[in-house]
C-alpha positions as CSV (number, residue, x, y, z in Angstrom):
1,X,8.3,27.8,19.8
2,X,11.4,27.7,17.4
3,X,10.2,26.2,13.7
4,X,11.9,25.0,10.9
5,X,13.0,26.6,7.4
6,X,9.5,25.2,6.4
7,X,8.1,26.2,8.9
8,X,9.0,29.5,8.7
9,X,8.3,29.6,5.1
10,X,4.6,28.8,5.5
11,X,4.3,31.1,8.3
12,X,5.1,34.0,5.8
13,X,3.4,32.6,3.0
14,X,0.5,32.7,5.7
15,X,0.8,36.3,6.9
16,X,1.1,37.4,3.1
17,X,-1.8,35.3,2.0
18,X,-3.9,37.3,4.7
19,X,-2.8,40.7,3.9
20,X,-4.5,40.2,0.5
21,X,-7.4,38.9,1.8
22,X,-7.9,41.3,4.0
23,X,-7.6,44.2,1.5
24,X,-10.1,42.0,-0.9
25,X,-12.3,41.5,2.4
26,X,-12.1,45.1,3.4
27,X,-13.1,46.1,-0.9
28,X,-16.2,43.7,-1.0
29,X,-17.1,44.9,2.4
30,X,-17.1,48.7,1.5
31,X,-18.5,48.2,-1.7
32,X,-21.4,46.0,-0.5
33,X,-22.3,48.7,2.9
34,X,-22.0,51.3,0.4
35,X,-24.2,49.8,-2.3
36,X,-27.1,49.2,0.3
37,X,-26.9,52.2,2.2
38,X,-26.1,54.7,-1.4
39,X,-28.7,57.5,-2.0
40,X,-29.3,56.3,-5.4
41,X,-29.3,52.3,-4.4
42,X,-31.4,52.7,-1.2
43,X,-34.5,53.1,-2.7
44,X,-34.0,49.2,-4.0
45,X,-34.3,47.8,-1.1
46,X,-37.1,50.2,0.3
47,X,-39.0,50.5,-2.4
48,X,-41.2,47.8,-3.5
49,X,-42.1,48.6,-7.1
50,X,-38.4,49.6,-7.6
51,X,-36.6,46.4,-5.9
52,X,-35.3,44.1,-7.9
53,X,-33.7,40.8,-6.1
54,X,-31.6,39.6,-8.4
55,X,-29.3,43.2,-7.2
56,X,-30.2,42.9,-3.7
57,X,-29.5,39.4,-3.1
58,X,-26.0,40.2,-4.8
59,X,-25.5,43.1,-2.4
60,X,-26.1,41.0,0.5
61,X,-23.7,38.3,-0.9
62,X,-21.0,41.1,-1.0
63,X,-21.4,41.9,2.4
64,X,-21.5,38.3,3.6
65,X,-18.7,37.4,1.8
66,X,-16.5,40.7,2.2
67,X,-16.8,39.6,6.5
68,X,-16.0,36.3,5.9
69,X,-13.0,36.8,4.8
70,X,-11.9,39.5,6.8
71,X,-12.6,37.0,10.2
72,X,-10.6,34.7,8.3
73,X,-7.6,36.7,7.6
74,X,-8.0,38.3,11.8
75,X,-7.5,34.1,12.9
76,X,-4.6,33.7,10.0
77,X,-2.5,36.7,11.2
78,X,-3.3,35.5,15.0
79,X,-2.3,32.3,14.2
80,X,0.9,33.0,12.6
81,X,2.3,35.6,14.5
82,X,1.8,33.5,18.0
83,X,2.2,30.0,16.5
84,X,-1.2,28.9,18.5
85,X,-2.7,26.3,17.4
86,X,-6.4,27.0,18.1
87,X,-6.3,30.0,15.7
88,X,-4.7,28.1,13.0
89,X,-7.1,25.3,13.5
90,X,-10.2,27.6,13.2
91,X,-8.2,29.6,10.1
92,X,-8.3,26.3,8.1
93,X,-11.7,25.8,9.1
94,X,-12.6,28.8,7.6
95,X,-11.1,28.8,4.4
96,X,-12.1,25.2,3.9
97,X,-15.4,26.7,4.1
98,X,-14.3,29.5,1.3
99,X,-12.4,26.4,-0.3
100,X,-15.8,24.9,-0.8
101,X,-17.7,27.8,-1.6
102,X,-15.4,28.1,-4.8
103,X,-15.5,24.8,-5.8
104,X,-19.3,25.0,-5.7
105,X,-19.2,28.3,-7.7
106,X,-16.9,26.6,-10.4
107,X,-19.7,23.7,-10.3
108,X,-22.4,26.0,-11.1
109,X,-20.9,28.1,-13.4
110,X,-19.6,25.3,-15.6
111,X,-23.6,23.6,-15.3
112,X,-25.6,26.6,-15.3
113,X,-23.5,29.4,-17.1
114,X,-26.5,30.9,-18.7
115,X,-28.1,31.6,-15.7
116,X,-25.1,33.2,-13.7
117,X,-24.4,35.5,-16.8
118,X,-27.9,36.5,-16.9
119,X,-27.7,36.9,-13.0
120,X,-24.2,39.0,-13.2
121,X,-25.9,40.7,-16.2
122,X,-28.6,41.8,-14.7
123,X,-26.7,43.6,-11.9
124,X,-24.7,45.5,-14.2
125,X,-27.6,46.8,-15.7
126,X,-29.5,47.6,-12.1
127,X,-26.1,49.7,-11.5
128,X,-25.7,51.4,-14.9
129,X,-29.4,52.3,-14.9
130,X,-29.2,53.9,-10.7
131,X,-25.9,56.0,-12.0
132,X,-26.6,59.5,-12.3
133,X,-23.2,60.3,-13.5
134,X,-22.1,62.1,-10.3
135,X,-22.4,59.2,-7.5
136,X,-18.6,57.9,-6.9
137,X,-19.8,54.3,-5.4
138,X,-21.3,53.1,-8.8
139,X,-19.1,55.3,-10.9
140,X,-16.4,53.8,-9.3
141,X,-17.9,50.3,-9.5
142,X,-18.7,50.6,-13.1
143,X,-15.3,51.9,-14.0
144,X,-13.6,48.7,-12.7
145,X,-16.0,46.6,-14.5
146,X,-15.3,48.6,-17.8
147,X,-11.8,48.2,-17.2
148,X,-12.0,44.5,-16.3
149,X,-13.7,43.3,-18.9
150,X,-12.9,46.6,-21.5
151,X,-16.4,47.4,-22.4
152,X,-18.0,50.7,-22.4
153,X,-21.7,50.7,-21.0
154,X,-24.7,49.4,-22.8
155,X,-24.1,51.5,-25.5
156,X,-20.2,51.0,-26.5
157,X,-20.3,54.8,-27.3
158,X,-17.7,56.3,-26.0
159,X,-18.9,60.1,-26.6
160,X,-21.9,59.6,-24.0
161,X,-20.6,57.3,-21.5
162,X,-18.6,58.3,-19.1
163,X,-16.9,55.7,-17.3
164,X,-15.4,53.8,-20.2
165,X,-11.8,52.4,-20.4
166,X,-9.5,54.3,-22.9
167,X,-9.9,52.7,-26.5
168,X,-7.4,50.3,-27.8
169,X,-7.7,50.9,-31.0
170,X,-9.1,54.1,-33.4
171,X,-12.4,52.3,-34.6
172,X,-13.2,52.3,-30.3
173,X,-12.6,55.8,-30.2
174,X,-16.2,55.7,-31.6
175,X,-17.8,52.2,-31.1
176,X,-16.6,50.0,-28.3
177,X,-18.0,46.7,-27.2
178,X,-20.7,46.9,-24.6
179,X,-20.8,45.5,-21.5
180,X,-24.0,43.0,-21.3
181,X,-22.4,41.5,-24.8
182,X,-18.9,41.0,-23.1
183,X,-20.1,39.3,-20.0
184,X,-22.8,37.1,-22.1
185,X,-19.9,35.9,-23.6
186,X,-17.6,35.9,-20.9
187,X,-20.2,33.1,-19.4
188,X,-20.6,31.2,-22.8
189,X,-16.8,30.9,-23.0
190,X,-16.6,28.8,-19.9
191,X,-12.8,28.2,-20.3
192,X,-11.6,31.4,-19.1
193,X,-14.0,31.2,-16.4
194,X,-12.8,27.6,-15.0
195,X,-9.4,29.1,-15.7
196,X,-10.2,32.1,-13.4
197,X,-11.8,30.1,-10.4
198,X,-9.1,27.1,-10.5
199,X,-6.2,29.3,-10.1
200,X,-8.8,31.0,-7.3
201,X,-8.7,27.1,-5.8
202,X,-5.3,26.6,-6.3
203,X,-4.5,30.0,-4.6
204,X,-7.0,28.8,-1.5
205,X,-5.3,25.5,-0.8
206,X,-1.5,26.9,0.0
207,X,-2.3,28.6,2.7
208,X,-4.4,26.0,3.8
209,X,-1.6,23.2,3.5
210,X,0.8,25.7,5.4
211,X,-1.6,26.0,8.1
212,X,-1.4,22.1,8.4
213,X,2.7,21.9,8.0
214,X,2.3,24.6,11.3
215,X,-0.3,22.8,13.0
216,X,1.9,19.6,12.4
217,X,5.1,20.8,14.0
218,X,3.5,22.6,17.0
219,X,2.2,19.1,17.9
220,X,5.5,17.6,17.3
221,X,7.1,20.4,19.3
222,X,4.7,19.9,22.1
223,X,5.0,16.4,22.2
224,X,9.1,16.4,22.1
225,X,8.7,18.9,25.1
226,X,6.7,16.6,27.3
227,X,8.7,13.7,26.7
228,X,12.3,15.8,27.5
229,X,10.8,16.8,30.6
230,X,9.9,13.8,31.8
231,X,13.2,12.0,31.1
232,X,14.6,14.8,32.6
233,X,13.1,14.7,36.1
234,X,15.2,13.5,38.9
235,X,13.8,12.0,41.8
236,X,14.5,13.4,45.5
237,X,17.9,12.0,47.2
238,X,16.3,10.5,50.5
239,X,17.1,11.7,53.2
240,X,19.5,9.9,56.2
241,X,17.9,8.7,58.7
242,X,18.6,11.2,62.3
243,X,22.0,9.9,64.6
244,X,20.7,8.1,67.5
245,X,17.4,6.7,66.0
246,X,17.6,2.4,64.7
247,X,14.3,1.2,63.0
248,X,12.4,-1.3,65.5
249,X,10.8,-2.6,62.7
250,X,11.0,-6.2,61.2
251,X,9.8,-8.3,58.1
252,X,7.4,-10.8,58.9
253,X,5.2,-13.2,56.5
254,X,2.3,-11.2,57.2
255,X,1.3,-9.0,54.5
256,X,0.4,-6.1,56.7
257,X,3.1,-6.2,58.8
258,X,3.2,-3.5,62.6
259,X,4.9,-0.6,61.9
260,X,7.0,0.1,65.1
261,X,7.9,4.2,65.6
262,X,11.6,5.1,66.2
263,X,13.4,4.9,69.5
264,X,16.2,6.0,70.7
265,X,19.4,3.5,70.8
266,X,19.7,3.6,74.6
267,X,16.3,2.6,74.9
268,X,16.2,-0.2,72.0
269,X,16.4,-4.2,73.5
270,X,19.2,-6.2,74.0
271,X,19.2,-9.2,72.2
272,X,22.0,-11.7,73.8
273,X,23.4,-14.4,72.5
């Protein structure tokens, strides 16, 4: 099926749109497996004294959310490489559902800020407190929040942490900010956060209107198809009727008239005048 400039257009802003959210996908997938099946996290979710659910309902949510958008981008990359309109239907579907989910998150972080800090807060500190310094899961994990939010631990001392960002300036070369402070007030400054998760929704609803500019012309397509074909059909050129053969039959009032068979014209009656 031939589309459009538009047409065309969304299809790659589609197929890029996945390609990122398969490599997020793929991130929050590894991250979250790793995290629940670590040496040093394990015992978390084994052990009873040491479990706390605050980190292992966040693991779970990484994992849940690190499939769900991986399924997502495997319907998006069917639907726009074969134009079929079931996969971009259920594509939509799903990131309406993702759509939603980041609306609601903007909801509750703008209501109940204090309460997701403390909750994000609270993981950081489940991770810093399981590193031993040699796992590369949570060193890892810790170095992109350090670097994210440029914080260095729960100290800010650079000399005995060891996944801190570089210092910015020569008073962090001793004292940095720590982590818990940054994303306390990360939370309490709720404009950078709204500013964070509306782009997030902005970013969300152009592939989504794509998928409907798609879904739009394949049913225009279809539709033009149906309607060519049918204007296009001719009907069959009856066929003359065999030498020697004369129709017997007649037209009478009745409305079910006698059908008489063919004879031949030697046989047939002569009618005089």
């Amino acid at each position: 099926m031939g589309l459009d400039g538009c047409g065309t257009v969304c299809v790659y802003v589609i197929v890029l749109f996945n390609i990122a959210l398969a490599v997020a996908g793929s991130a929050f997938l590894a991250l979250g497996l790793c995290l629940r099946f670590n040496v040093n996290t394990r015992v978390v979710f084994e052990i009873a004294s040491l479990k706390s659910w605050v980190f292992v309902m966040d693991v779970k949510i990484i994992i849940v959310l690190g499939t769900f958008m991986l399924i997502t981008a495997l319907f998006g990359f069917i639907g726009a490489s074969s134009k079929k309109k079931w996969a971009l239907e259920t594509f939509s579907g799903l990131l309406s559902l993702l759509l939603l989910s980041a609306m609601a998150l903007l909801g509750l972080t703008f209501w109940k800020s204090d309460a997701v800090g403390m909750n994000i807060m609270e993981f950081y500190i489940s991770m810093y407190v399981l590193y031993d310094g040699v796992d590369p899961v949570i060193g890892t994990t810790l170095r992109i929040i350090h670097n994210l939010l440029h914080c260095c631990g729960v100290t800010g001392i650079g000399l005995i942490e060891t996944t801190c960002p570089k210092p910015s300036g020569f008073l962090e070369h001793f004292v940095m900010p720590n982590c818990p402070e940054k994303i306390a007030g990360f939370f309490d400054r709720k404009a950078p956060l709204i500013g964070v998760l509306f782009a997030f929704v902005c970013l969300l609803s152009v592939p989504l209107v794509c998928s409907s500019i798609i879904c739009k012309k394949i049913r225009v397509s279809v539709s033009t198809t149906q309607y060519t074909v049918m204007t296009n059909y001719a009907l069959p050129t009856p066929q003359p009727l065999q030498q020697g053969f004369v129709p017997t039959s007649y037209s009478y009032p009745n409305p079910d008239p006698d059908i008489f068979p063919l004879v031949p014209v030697a046989e047939a009656p002569v009618v005089e005048a």
